[in-house]
C-alpha positions as CSV (number, residue, x, y, z in Angstrom):
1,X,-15.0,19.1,60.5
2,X,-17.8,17.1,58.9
3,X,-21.8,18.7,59.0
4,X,-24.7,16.7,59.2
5,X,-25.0,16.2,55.2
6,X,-21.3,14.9,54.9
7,X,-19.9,18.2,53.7
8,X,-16.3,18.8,55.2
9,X,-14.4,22.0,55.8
10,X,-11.9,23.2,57.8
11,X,-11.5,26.3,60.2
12,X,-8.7,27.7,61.6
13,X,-10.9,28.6,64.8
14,X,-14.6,26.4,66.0
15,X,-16.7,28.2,69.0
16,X,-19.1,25.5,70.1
17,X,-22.4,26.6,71.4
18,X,-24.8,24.1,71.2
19,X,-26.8,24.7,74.7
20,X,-26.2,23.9,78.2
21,X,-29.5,22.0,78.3
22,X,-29.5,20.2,75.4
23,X,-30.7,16.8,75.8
24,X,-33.2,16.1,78.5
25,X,-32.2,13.6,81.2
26,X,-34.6,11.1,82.6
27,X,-33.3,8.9,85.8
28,X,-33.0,5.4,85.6
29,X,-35.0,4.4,87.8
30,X,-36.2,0.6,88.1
31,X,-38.9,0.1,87.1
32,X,-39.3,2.6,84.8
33,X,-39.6,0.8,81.4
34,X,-43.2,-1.4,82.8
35,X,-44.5,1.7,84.7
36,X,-47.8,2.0,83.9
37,X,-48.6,5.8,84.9
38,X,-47.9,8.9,83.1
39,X,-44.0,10.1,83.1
40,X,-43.0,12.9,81.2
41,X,-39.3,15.3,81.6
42,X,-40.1,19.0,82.4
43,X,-39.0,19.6,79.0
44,X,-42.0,18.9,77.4
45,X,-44.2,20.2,79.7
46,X,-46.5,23.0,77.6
47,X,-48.9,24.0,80.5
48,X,-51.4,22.7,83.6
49,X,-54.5,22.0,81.4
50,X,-53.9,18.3,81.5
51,X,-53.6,18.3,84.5
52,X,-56.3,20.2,86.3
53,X,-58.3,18.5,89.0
54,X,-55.1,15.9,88.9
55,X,-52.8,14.4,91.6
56,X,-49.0,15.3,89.9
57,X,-45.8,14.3,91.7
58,X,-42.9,17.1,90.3
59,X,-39.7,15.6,91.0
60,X,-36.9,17.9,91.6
61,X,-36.0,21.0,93.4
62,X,-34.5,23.0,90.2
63,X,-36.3,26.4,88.7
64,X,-37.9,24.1,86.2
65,X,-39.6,21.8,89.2
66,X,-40.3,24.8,91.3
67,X,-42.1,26.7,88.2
68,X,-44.1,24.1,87.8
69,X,-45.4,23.6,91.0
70,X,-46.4,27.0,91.0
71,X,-48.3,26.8,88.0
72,X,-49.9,23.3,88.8
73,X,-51.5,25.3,91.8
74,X,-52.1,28.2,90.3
75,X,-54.1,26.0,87.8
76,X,-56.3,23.8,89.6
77,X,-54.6,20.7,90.0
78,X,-56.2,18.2,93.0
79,X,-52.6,17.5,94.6
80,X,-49.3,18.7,94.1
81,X,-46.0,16.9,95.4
82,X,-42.7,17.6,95.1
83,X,-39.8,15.1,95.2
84,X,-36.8,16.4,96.8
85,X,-33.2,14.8,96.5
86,X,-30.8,17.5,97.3
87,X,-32.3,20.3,99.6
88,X,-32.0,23.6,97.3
89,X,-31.0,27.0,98.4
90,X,-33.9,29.1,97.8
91,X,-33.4,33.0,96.8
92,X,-35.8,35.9,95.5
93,X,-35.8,36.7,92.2
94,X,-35.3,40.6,94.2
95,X,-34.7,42.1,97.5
96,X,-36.2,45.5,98.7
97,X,-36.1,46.2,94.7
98,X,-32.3,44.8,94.3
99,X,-32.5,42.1,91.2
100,X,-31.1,38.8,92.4
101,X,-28.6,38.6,89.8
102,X,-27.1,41.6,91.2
103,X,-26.7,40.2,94.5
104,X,-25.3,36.9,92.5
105,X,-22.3,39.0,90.6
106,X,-21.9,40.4,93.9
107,X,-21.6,36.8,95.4
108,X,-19.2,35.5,92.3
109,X,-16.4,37.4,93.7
110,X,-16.7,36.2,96.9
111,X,-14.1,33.3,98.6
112,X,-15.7,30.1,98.3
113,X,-15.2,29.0,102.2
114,X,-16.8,32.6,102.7
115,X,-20.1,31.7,100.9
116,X,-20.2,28.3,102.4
117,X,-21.0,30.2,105.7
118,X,-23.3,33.1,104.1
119,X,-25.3,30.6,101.6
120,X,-27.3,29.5,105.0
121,X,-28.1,32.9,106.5
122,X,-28.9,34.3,102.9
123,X,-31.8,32.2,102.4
124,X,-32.7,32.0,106.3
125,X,-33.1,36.3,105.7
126,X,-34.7,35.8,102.2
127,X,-37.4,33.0,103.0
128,X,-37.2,31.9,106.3
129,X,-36.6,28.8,108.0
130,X,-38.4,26.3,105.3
131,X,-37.6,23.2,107.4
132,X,-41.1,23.6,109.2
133,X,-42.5,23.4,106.2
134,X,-41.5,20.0,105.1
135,X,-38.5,21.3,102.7
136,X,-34.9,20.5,104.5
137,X,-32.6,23.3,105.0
138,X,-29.3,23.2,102.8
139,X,-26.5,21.0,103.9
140,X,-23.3,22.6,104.8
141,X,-21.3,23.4,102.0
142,X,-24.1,24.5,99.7
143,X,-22.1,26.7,98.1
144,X,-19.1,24.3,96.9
145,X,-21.9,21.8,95.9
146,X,-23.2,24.7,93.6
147,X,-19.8,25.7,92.3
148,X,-18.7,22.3,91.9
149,X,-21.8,20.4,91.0
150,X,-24.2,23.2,89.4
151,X,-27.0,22.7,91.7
152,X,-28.7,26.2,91.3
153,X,-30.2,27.8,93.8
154,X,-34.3,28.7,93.3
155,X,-34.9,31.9,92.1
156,X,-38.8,32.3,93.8
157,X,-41.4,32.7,91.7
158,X,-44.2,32.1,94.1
159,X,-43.4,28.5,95.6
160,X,-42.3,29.3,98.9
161,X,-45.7,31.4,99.7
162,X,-47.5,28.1,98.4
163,X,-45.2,25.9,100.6
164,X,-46.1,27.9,103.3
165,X,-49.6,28.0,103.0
166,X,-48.9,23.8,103.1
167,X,-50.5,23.8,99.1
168,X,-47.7,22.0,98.1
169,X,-46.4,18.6,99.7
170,X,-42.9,17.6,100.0
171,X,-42.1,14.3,99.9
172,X,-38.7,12.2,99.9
173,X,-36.7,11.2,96.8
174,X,-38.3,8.9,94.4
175,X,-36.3,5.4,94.5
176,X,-38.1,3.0,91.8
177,X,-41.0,2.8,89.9
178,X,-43.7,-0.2,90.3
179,X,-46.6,-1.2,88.0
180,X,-48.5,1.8,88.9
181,X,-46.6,3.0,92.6
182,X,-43.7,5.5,92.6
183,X,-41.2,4.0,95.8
184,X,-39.8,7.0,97.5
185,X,-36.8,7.0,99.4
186,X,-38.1,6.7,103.1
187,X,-40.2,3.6,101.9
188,X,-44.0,5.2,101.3
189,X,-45.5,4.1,97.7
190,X,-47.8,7.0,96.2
191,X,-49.7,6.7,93.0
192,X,-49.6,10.0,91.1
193,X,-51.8,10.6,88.3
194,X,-48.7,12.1,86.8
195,X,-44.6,12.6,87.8
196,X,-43.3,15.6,85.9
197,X,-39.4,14.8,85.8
198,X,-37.5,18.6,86.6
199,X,-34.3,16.3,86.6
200,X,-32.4,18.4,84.4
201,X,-30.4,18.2,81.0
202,X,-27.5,16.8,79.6
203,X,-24.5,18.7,77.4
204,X,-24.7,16.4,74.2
205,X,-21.1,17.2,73.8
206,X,-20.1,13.7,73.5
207,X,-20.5,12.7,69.9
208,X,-19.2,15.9,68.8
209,X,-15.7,16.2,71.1
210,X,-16.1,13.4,72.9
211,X,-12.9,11.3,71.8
212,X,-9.9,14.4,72.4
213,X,-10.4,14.3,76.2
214,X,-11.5,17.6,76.5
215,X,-14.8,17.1,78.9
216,X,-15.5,16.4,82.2
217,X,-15.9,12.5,82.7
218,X,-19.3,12.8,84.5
219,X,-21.0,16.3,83.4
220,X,-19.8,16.0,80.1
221,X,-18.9,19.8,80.5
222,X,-15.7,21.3,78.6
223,X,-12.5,20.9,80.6
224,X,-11.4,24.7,79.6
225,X,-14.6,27.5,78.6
226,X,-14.6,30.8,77.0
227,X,-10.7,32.4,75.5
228,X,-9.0,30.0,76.4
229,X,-8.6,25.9,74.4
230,X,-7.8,22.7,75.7
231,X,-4.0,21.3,74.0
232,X,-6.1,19.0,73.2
233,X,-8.2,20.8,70.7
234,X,-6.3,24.0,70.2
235,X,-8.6,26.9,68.2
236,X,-12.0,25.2,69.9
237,X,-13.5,27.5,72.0
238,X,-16.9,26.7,74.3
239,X,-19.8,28.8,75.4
240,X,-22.5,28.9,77.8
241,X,-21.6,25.5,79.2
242,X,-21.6,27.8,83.2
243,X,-24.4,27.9,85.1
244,X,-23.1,30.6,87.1
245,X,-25.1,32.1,90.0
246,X,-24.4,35.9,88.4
247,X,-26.4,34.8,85.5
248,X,-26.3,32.5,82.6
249,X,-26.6,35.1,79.8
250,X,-24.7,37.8,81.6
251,X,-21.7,35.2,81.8
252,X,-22.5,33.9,77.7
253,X,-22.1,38.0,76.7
254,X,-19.1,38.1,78.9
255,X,-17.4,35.4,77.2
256,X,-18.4,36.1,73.8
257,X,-16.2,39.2,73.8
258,X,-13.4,37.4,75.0
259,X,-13.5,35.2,72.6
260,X,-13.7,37.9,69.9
261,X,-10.9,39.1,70.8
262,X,-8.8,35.7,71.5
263,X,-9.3,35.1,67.8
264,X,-8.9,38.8,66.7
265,X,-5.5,38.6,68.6
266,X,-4.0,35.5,67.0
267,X,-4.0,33.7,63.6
268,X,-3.0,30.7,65.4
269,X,-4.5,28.7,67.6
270,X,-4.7,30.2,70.9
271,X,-2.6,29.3,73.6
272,X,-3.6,26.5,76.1
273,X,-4.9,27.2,79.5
């Protein structure tokens, strides 16, 4: 192993931690390079003050997009629209005092085909029917999409009530940029003074793994997580590269002691799996 000033060394055992949401990822839209109005990532987003008395498109239906909106509002900005791609699940954050997470370690346990059919009515008893409101319900199989895909479902911070109260605009899927139009899906052309990107984050993994094989070809996520190592790369562990619906950091503290004690267990490298 070779650090950023050339220095080698070796290690009989590497645990690679480096973020789930590493590098931001903008879409490729067409267009994008000559667009002439503001585009910024989520990432960089400080707060509304630059945006107060403005029209903003937030594209994306992830926590970051659906904070955002939220605060927008909450700020004073003229217009608020949200871009949606993939209809989210929408949860509370708590239930009649229950924490959300709970429910979601509850959930974790749970069959997959199981959740497919509860994922609908869970949000239907949580929020409501949201459809009336311009946001499309789930598709079926929400669930599998989340397990599969890590679409995470919106833990509510105060969007839906805004929805509801028809504060905040939903509009389709943004297709291309042009001079100063965002193209949406279904055709329309708006002209934001802003689009804040919520279109999440990349691993980064690549230049640091990327040549034993050991990620998924499109996520870029490791092939094997927490005790266990790829034969690829026996003795490399990874960590907090989930996006588990029981809880990001609940899972990273879980792991972490397995870890420990996969390399408190064994000199050698630990066994594939």
């Amino acid at each position: 192993m070779h650090t950023g000033n050339g220095n080698g060394f070796e290690a009989g055992r590497v645990v690679i931690a480096t973020g789930y949401n590493k590098h931001p990822h903008l879409p490729d839209w067409p267009g994008r390079e000559s667009y002439t109005g503001e585009l910024i990532h989520s990432a960089y987003y400080k707060n509304a003050d630059p945006y107060i008395g403005k029209s903003v498109l937030v594209v994306g239906t992830g926590n970051s997009g659906a904070e955002i909106c939220v605060d927008l509002i909450e700020s004073g900005a003229a217009r608020v629209q949200l871009s949606v791609r993939t209809p989210p699940t929408v949860l509370l954050r708590d239930s009649n005092g229950l924490p959300g997470q709970a429910l979601g370690v509850v959930f974790r346990r749970m069959p997959i085909p199981v959740m497919d059919r509860v994922w609908p009515l869970i949000q239907r008893t949580a929020v409501g029917d949201l459809s009336k409101h311009g946001l499309p319900n789930p598709p079926p199989g929400a669930y599998s999409k989340f397990m599969r895909d890590d679409v995470t479902p919106i833990l509510d911070v105060g969007l839906i009530p805004l929805l509801k109260q028809d504060k905040v605009e939903i509009v389709a899927a943004v297709d291309s940029l042009d001079g100063d139009d965002v193209v949406l899906a279904d055709g329309a052309r708006i002209q934001p003074d802003a689009v804040i990107a919520g279109t999440g984050f990349k691993r980064g993994l690549e230049p640091l793994v990327g040549d034993f094989g050991i990620l998924e070809p499109q996520k870029g996520r490791p092939i094997v997580h927490g005790p266990k190592t790829h034969p690829n790369a026996p003795g490399v562990h990874f960590i907090g590269y989930t996006n588990p619906v029981s809880g990001m950091l609940r899972e990273i503290a879980i792991d972490a002691r397995r870890i420990a004690k996969a390399i408190a267990g064994s000199r050698e490298p630990a066994p594939a799996g």
